[in-house]
Every structure is written in structure tokens, then in C-alpha cells.
C-alpha positions in Angstrom: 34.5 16.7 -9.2 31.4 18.7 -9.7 29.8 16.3 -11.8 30.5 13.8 -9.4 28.7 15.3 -6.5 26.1 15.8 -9.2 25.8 12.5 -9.8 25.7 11.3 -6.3 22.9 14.0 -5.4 20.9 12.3 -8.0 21.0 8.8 -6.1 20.7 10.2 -2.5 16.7 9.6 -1.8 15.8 13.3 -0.7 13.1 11.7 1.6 15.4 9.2 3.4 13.1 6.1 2.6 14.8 2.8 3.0 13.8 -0.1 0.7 11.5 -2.8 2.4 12.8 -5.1 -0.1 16.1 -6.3 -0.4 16.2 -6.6 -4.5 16.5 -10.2 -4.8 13.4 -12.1 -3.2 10.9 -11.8 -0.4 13.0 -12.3 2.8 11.5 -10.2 5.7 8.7 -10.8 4.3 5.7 -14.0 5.2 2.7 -14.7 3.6 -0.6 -15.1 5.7 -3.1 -17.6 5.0 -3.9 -18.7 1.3 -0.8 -20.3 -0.9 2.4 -19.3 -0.5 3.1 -19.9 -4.7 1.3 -17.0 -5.9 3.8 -14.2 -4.2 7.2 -14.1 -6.3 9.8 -11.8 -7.0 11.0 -11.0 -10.4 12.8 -8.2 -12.1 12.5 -6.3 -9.4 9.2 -6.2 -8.3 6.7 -7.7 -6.1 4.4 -10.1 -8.5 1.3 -10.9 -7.3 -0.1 -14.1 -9.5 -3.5 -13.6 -8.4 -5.1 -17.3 -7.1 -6.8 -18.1 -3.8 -6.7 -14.7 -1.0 -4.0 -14.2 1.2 -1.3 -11.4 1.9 2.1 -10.7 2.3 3.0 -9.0 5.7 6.3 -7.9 6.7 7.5 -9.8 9.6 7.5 -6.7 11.9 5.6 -4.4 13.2 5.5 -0.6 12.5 3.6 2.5 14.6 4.2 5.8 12.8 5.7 5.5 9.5 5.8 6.9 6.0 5.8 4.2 2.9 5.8 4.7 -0.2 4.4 1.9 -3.0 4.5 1.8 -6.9 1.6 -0.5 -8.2 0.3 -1.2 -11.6 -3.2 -2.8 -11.1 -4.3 -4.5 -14.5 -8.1 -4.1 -15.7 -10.3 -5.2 -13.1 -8.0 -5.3 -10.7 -8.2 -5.4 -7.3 -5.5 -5.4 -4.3 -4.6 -3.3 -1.6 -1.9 -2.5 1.0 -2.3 -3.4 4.8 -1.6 -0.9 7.6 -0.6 -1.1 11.5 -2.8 -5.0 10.8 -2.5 -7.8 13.4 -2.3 -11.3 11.8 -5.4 -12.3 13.6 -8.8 -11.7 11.8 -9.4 -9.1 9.0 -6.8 -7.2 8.0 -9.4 -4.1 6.5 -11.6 -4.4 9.4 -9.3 -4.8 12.2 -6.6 -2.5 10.7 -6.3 -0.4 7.7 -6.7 -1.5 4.0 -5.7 1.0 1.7 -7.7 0.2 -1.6 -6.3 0.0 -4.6 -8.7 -1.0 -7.6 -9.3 -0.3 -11.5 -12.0 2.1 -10.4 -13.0 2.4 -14.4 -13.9 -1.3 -14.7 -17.9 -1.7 -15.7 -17.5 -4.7 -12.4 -17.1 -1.4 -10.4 -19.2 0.9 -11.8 -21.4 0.4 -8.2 -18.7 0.9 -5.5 -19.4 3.2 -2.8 -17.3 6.2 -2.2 -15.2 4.5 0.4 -14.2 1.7 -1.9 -12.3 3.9 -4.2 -8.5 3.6 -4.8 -6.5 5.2 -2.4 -9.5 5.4 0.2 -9.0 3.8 4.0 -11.6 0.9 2.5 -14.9 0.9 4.1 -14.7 4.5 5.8 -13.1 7.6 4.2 -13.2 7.9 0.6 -10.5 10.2 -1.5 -11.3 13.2 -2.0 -11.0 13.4 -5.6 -9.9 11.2 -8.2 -5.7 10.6 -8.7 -5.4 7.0 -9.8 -4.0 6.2 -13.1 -5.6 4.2 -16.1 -5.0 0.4 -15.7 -2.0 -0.9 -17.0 0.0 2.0 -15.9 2.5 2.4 -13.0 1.1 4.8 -9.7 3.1 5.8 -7.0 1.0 5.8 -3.1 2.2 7.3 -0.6 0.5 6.8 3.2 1.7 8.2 6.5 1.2 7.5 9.7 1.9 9.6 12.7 -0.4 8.8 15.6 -4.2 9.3 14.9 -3.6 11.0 11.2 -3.5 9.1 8.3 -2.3 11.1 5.5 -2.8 9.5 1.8 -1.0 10.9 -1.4 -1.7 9.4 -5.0 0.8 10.3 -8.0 1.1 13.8 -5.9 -2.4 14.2 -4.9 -3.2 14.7 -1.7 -6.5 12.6 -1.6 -7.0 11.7 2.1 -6.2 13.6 5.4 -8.2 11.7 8.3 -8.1 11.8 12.1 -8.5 7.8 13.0 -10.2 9.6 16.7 -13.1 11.5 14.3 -14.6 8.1 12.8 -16.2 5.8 15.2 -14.9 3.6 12.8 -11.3 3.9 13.1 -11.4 5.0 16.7 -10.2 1.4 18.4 -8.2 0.3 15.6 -4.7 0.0 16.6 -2.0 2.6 16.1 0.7 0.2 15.5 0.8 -3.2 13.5 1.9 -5.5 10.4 2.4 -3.4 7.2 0.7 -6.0 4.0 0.1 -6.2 0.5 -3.5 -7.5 -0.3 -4.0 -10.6 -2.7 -7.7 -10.0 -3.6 -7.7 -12.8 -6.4 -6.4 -10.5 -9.1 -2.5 -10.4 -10.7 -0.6 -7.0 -9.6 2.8 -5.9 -9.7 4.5 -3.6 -7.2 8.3 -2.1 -7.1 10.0 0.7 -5.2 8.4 0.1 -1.8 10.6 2.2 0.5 9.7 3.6 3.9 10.6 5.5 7.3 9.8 5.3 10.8 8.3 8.1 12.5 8.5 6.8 15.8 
């Protein structure tokens, strides 16, 4: 008996996040703009075939949450996930983009601070350095809990921002469509789990 409740304390998710996929395809899910084709599921992940830009959005909208998101970006590569975004105009400009990039690619070697992985894109940079080489799996976790966005990358804490300290942020919305960027580049994700806060 006391291996079994072993065993079962092993599969309970000690953070209570719920899976945003259902394990077999991309129901719940919609892609906006761009073609449809180059968003698939296989083997359990989220395969992004690269192709002309669009994203995948869930199909409904979240406030304060906590999501969690394993990613392996290739060399080169370049994607990102969507925050609290309305379908209407730019998702990093009139949301939140949460960059995720091969930050050692010589194509890079120019970005500004802000463009980093795991940075709100085009505002506050990470703090340090977390991301993985490419080709290997990292695990990003963003929360969202009124005007803080916390940002955590393979356990590094990398970004704590107030949205009402940057002028930037300041009239972006607090609630929205929660996306995964196609920036023109193949990615893979898996395990993307999450919890409202609201």
C-alpha cells in the first residue's frame, strides 16, 4: 500500500497545472493569420514547421495565470509565446511576446538586451542568462497576477517587472489570448500546463 501512495505522489503535479493540450491534436486551439499546415501535433508535442508567420492562440482568454512551456528552439531559431494578446494587430506590441531565440547564433550576435530569450520582447531584458544550448529542451515558466509579470527559465528567476513602471507596458491589457509565435523558424514544444490566478 505504501508504494502505492508512492507511486501516485509521483503523478500528482505538486503545482496543480492543468494541460492546455489535450494529448492528441490542437483542439482548443486556432491559428491566426498565415497557413494553418505548418502547426501539427506529433508524439506529443506542439511542432511548429516553420513557413510563412502566424501563431497559434488558444481560443480563450486568460487574466492572471501561471503557464508553464517546454521548448527546444533549433540553431537560429526564433519563436516566442503570446501573453494576455488580442487577435487584432501585433501580438508583441499590443500584448506581451515572451522571446524565445538561439541567443548564440552569429545572426544574433547584434540583439539588444530586450531581445534576449525569456525577455518581455522590446522592453525588459532577463536579468542574466538561463537559456539552454540549441537543440536542447528548456522549461519557461511566466506568471501573471495583475500588473507583475514574473519570468522563470530552467529555475532562474530572470524577469520580475511591474507592467505600471514601463511606459511601455503601462496600457497593454491585463487579460487576453495566450499564443505560440511562428517567426519562420521550426520549434517543438510539449508539457504546456497552466493555472488561473483569477
Amino acid at each position: 500500500m505504501r508504494l502505492l501512495l508512492a507511486v501516485a505522489a509521483l503523478l500528482v503535479l505538486p503545482d496543480d497545472l492543468s494541460p492546455l493540450f489535450n494529448g492528441k491534436d490542437l483542439a482548443g486551439w486556432e491559428v491566426v493569420g498565415g497557413n494553418a499546415d505548418c502547426w501539427t501535433w506529433e508524439n506529443g508535442k506542439v511542432v511548429n514547421k516553420g513557413g510563412k508567420g502566424n501563431w497559434l492562440s488558444t481560443k480563450d482568454q486568460y487574466g492572471d495565470f501561471e503557464i508553464e512551456v517546454e521548448y527546444n528552439c533549433p540553431k537560429d531559431g526564433n519563436s516566442g509565446v503570446y501573453i494576455r494578446c488580442p487577435r487584432e494587430g501585433h501580438p508583441s506590441k499590443d500584448g506581451m511576446e515572451i522571446q524565445i531565440l538561439d541567443d548564440d547564433a552569429e545572426i544574433h550576435k547584434n540583439i539588444k538586451p530586450f531581445q534576449h530569450t525569456a525577455s518581455i520582447y522590446g522592453v525588459v531584458p532577463p536579468s542574466k542568462p538561463a537559456q539552454k544550448k540549441a537543440g536542447e529542451w528548456n522549461i519557461l515558466r511566466i506568471r501573471c497576477k495583475g500588473d507583475q509579470v514574473t519570468i522563470t527559465l530552467n529555475g532562474e528567476k530572470v524577469v520580475d517587472a511591474d507592467m505600471s513602471a514601463y511606459d511601455e507596458l503601462k496600457a497593454r491589457p491585463r487579460k487576453g489570448y495566450i499564443g505560440l509565435q511562428n517567426h519562420g523558424s521550426p520549434l517543438e514544444f510539449r508539457n504546456i500546463r497552466m493555472k488561473k490566478l483569477d
